[in-house]
N, C-alpha and C positions, 0 to 999 in steps of 0.2 A: 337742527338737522345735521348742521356739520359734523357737532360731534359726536352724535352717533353712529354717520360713515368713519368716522375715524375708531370709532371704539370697536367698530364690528370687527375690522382684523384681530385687534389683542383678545378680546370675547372669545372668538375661535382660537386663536393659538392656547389662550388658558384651558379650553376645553378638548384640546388633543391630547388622545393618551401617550404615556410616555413608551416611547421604541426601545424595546435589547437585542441587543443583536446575539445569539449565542452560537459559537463556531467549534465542531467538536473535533478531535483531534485522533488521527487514528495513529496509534503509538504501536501497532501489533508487529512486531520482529520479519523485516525482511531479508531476503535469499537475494542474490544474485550471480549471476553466474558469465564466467569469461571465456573465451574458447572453445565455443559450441559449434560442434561439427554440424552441418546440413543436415537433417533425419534424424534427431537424435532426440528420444526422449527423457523427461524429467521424470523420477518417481521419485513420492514423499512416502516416510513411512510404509512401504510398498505399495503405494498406490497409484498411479500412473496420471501425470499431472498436465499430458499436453506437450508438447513439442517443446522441447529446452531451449531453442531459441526465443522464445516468446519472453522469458527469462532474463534476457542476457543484455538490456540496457533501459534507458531512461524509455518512457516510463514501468520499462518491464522489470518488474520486480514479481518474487511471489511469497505472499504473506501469508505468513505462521501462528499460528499458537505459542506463546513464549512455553518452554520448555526443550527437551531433550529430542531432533529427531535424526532417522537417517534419510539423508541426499544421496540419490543414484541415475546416474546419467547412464542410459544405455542406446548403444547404435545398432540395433538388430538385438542377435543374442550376447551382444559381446558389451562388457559392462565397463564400462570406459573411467568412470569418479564412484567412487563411494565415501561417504565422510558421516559421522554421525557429530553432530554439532548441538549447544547448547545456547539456546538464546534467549535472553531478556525482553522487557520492553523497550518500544523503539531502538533494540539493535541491528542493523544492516549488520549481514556476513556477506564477504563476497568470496566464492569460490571458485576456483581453476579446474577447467576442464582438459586434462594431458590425453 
C-alpha cells in the first residue's frame, strides 16, 4: 500500500503532457514623435491617424508597415512636420515636431 501512495505522484507526473510556451514578437517599424503641439494631428500616408500626441511617448508609439511612408503633423490647416521616411523591421524612427 505504501508504495503505491508513493508511486501515484511520479504515475501522474509521467503522464502530464509536456508545456511550450510560445511568445511572439511584434517586430513591425515604430513612429514616434517629439514636440507635439496640443490639437494637433497625425496623418500617415494621408490618412488621418488620431491626435499626435497619443504618439509622442512610452507607450505611444504608432506601428507601420515596414516600407516607405509620409508623416504629417498638422494643427488646423497649417502643416507643421512632413518627412517621408523609410523603415525596416523593428526600426523605431523618432521624429521632431518644429
Amino acid at each position: 500500500m505504501r508504495t503505491a501512495v508513493l508511486a501515484l505522484p511520479l504515475l501522474l507526473i509521467c503522464c502530464a503532457d509536456p508545456v511550450t510556451v510560445t511568445r511572439a514578437v511584434d517586430d513591425r517599424p515604430r513612429i514616434l514623435l517629439q514636440g507635439v503641439p496640443e490639437g494637433a494631428v497625425l496623418f500617415l500616408d494621408g490618412k488621418p491617424m488620431g491626435s499626435a500626441s497619443a504618439y509622442a511617448g512610452n507607450p505611444g508609439v504608432l506601428l507601420v508597415e515596414p516600407g516607405t511612408h509620409l508623416v504629417e503633423v498638422r494643427l488646423g490647416e497649417t502643416l507643421l512636420m512632413s518627412s517621408k521616411v523609410f523603415l525596416g523591421g523593428g526600426e523605431q524612427r523618432t521624429l521632431a515636431v518644429r
